[in-house]
C-alpha positions as semicolon CSV with decimal commas, in nm:
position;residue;x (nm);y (nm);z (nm)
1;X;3,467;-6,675;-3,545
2;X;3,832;-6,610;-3,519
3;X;3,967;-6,386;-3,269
4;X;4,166;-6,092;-3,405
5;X;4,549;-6,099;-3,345
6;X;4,707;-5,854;-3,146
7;X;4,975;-5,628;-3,273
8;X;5,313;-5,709;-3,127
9;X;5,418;-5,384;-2,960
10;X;5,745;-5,228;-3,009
11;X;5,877;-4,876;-2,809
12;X;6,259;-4,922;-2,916
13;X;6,456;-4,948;-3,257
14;X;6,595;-5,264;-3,211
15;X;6,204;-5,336;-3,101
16;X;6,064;-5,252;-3,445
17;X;6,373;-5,398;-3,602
18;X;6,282;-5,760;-3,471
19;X;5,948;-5,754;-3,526
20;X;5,965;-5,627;-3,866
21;X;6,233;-5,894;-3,892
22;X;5,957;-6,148;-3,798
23;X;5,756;-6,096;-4,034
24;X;5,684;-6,359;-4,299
25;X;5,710;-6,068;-4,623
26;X;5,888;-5,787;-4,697
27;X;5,544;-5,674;-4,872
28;X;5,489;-5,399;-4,557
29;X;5,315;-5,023;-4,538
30;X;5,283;-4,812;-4,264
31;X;5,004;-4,606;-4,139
32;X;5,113;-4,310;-3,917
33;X;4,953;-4,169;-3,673
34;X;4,949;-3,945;-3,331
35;X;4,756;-4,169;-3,160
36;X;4,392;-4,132;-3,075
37;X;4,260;-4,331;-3,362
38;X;3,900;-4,309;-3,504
39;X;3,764;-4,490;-3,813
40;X;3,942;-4,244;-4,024
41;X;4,237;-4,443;-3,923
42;X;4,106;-4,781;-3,932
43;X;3,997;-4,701;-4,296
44;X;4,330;-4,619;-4,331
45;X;4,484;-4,951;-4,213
46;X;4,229;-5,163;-4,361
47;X;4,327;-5,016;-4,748
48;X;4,638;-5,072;-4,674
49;X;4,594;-5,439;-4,555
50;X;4,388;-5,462;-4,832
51;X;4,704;-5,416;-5,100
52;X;4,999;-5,542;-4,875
53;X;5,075;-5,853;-4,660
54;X;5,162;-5,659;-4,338
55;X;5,088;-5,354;-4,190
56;X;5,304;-5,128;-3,949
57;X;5,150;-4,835;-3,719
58;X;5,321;-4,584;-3,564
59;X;5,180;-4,396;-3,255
60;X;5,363;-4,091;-3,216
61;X;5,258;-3,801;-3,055
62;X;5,591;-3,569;-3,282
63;X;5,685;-3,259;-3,055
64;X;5,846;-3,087;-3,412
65;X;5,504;-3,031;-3,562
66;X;5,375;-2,852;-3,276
67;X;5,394;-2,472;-3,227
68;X;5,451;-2,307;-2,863
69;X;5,098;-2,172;-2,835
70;X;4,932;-2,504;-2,991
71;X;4,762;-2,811;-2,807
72;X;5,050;-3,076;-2,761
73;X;5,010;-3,110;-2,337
74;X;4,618;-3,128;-2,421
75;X;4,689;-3,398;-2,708
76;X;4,431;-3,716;-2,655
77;X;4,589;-3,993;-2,552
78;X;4,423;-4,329;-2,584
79;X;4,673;-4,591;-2,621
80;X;4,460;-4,875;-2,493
81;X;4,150;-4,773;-2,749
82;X;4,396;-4,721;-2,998
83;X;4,537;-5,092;-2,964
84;X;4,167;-5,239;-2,952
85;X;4,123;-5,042;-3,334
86;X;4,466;-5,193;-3,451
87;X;4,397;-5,559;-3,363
88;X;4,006;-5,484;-3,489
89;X;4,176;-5,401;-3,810
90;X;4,460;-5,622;-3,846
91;X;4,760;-5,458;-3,753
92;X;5,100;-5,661;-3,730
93;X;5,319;-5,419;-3,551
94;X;5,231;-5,144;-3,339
95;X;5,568;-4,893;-3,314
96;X;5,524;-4,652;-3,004
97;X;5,827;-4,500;-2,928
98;X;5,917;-4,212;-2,693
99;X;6,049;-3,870;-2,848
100;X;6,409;-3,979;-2,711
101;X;6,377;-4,296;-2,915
102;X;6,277;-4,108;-3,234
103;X;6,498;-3,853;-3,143
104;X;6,799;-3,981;-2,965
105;X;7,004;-3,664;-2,972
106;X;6,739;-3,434;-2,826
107;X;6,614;-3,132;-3,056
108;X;6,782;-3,242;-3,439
109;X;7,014;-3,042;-3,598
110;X;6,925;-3,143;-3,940
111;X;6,554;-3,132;-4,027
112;X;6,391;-3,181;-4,338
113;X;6,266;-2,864;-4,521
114;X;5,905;-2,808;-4,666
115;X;5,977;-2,504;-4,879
116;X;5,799;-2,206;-5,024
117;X;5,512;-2,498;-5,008
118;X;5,516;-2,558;-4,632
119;X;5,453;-2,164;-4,622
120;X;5,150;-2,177;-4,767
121;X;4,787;-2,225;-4,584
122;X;4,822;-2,473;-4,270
123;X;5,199;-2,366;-4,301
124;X;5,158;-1,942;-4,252
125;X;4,914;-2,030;-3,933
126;X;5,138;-2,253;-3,814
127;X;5,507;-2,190;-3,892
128;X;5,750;-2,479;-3,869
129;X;5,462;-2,715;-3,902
130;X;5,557;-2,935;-4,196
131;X;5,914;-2,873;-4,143
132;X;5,824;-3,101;-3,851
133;X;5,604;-3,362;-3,984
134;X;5,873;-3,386;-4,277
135;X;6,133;-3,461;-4,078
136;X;5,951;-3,733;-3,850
137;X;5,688;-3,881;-4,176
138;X;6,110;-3,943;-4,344
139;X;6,281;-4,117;-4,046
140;X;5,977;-4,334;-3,968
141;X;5,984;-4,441;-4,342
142;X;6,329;-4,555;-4,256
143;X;6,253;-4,703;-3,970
144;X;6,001;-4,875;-4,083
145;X;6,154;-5,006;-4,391
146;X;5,765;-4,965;-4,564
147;X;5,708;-5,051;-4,906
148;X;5,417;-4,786;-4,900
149;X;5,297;-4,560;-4,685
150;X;4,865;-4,432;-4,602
151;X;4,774;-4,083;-4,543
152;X;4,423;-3,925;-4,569
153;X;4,343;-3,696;-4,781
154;X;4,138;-3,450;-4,520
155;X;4,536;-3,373;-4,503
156;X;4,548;-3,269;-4,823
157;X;4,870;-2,972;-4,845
158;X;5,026;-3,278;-4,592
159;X;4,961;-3,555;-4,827
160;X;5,146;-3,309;-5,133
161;X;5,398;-3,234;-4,918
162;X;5,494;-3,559;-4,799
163;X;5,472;-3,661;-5,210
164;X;5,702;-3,413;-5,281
165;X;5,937;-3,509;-5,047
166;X;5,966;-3,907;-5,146
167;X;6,018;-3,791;-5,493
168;X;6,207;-3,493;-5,432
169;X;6,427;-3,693;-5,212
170;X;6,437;-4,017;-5,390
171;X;6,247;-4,241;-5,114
172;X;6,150;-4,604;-5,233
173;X;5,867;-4,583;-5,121
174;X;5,459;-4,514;-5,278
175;X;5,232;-4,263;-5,105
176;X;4,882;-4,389;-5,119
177;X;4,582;-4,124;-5,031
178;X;4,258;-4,258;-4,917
179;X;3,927;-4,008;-4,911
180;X;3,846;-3,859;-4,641
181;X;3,630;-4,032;-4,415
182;X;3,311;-3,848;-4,227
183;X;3,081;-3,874;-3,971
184;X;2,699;-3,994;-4,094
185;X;2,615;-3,563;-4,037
186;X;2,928;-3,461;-4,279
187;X;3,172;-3,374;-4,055
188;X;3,525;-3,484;-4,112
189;X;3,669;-3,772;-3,912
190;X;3,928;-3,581;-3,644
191;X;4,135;-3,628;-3,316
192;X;4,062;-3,298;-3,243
193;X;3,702;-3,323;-3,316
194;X;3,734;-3,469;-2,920
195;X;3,796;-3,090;-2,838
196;X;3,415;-2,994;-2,917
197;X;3,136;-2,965;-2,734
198;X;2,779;-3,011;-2,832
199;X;2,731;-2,637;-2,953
200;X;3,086;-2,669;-3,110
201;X;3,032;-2,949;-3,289
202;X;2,672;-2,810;-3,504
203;X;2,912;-2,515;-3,575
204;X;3,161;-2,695;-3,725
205;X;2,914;-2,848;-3,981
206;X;2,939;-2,555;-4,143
207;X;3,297;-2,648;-4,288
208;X;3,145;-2,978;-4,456
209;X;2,784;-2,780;-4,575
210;X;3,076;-2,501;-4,764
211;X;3,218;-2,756;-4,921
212;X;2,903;-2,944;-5,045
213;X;2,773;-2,643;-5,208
214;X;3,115;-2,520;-5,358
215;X;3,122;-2,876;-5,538
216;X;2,793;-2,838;-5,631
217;X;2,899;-2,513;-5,830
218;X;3,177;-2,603;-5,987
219;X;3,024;-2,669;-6,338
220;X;2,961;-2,308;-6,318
221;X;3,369;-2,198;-6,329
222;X;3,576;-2,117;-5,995
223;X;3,393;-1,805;-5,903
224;X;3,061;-1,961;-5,817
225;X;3,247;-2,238;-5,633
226;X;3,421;-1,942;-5,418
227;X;3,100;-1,769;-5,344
228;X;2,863;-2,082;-5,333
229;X;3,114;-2,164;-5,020
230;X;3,122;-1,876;-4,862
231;X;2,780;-1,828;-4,862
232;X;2,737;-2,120;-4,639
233;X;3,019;-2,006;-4,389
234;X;2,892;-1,653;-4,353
235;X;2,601;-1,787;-4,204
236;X;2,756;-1,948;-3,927
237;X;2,943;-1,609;-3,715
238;X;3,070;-1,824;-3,455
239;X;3,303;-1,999;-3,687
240;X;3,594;-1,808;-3,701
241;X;3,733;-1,888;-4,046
242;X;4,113;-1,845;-4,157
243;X;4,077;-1,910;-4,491
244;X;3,877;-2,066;-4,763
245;X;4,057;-2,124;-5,097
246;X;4,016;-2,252;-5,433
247;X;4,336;-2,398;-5,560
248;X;4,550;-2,607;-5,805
249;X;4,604;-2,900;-5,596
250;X;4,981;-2,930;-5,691
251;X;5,104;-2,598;-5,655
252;X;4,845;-2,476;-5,391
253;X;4,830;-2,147;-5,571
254;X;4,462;-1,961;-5,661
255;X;4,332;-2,079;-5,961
256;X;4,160;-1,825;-6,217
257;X;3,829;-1,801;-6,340
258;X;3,917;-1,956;-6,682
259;X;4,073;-2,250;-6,506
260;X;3,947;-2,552;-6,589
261;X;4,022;-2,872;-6,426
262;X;4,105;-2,994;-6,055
263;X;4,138;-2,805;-5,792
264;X;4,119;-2,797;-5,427
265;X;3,867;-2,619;-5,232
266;X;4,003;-2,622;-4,878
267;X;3,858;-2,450;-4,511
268;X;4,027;-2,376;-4,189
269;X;3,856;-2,217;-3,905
270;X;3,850;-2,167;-3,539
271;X;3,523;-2,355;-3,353
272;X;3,541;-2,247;-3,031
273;X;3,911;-2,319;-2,901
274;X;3,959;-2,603;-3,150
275;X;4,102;-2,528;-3,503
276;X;3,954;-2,741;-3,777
277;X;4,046;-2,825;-4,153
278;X;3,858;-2,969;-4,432
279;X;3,889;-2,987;-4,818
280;X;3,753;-3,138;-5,108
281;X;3,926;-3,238;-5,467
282;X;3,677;-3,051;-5,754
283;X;3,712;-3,049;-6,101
284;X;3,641;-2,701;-6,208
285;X;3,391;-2,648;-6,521
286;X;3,162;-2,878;-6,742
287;X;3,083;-3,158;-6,599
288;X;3,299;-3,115;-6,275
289;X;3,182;-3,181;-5,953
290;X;3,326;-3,277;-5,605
291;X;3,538;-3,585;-5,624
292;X;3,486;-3,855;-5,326
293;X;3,391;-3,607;-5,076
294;X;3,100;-3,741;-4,951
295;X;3,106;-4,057;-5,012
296;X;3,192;-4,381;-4,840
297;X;3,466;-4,503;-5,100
298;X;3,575;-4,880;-5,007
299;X;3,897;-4,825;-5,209
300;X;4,241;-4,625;-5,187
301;X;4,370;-4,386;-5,498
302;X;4,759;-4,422;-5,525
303;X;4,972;-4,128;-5,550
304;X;5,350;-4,190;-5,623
């Protein structure tokens, strides 16, 4: 059996520079990431080794995206479990750079804008968000030099955002989503899910159970989705929920009951201290259904 490689490691520019530089292809993606991997990530890496000669992660724990009341100090960080996952799953380069390495001037001056978009759901809960994970998600696609570039899709108003901006903004680059990945009791794959305890944890199945039964009713037109999902969720008090929403998936905006077609169905709530998102891609009317939600899908669905 052979033993797995170990990523080379770079912290600097002119780190990642060489080692990209080593490489035997150009044919490179990245996967990036905060750090505290699970096997949401290593799904990740593995479709992306899957389609490309060489993979890149980045471990970055990105101050921007983080609000002054939200969990940045409390942050998991695993470094050395993260490192076992990217050798497990054949990593090449490993880029884990300090914030003064990503951002050498202190706090930027120039950041990369969201929109009316960035506004919207995860954005009005947490301002400034995706104003932040813009700005970093752009200069580690030049840094990295990636042909593409993995994201999950339990990030969905991410994942459109970070579209928009490669074709807004003329990037070279391909944005591949992958399904999200869950847990054998339904509960989506998570850093944070670290946060909850045992009680916690058979609350926040509620999220997944909401949207199991709103894909179950979407044959029956957006309305019965809505209500089929909220059903679940008022049965659970102790989830605190922020919103749920049924919505085109390109323009995030409600969709009305004659609508007909895809659509988001998308969750956020409060389990105990730990906020939680979830979503599911429907297609709204006859013969719709949920689409990949809860099921283990071996392959990744491009989206340039």
């Amino acid at each position: 059996m052979t033993t797995p490689t170990v990523p080379v490691v770079a912290h600097t520019r002119d780190e990642l520079k060489a080692a990209r530089e080593a490489l035997p292809s150009r044919d490179v993606a990245v996967v990036m990431t905060m750090g505290a991997l699970h096997d949401g990530h290593a799904r990740l890496i593995r479709a992306a080794r899957q389609r490309h000669d060489h993979v890149v992660v980045t471990i970055f724990l990105n101050p921007l995206q983080f609000g002054p009341k939200e969990d940045l100090s409390r942050y998991p960080r695993t470094f050395d479990a993260d490192m076992e996952i990217c050798t497990d799953a054949g990593v090449d380069v490993v880029f884990a750079p300090t914030p003064d390495v990503v951002y050498p001037d202190g706090d930027p001056g120039v950041r990369v804008s969201a929109g009316p978009l960035g506004d919207l759901l995860e954005g009005k809960a947490r301002p400034g968000h995706f104003d932040g994970v813009l700005t970093v998600v752009g200069k580690l696609l030049h840094l990295t030099a990636a042909r593409s570039a993995y994201f999950g899709q339990k990030d969905a108003q991410q994942m459109l955002l970070i579209r928009r901006m490669v074709r807004d903004l003329d990037f070279p680059v391909d944005v591949v989503s992958v399904p999200t990945v869950r847990e054998a009791d339904g509960l989506a794959m998570s850093s944070r899910n670290t946060y909850l305890t045992a009680s916690d944890r058979e609350v926040a199945l509620c999220l997944s159970r909401a949207l199991r039964a709103g894909g179950e009713a979407a044959v029956f037109g957006p309305s019965a989705v809505r209500r089929a999902a909220r059903e679940v969720l008022v049965e659970e008090p102790l989830a605190l929920v922020d919103y749920l929403v049924l919505v085109h998936p390109e323009t995030l905006a409600d969709v009305p009951e004659w609508y007909r077609g895809e659509a988001l169905l998308a969750v956020a709530a409060k389990i105990g201290t730990t906020r939680l998102i979830d979503n599911t891609p429907l297609v709204v009317g006859p013969g719709g259904g949920a689409i990949d939600v809860f099921t283990d899908v071996p392959h990744a669905r491009a989206d340039v």
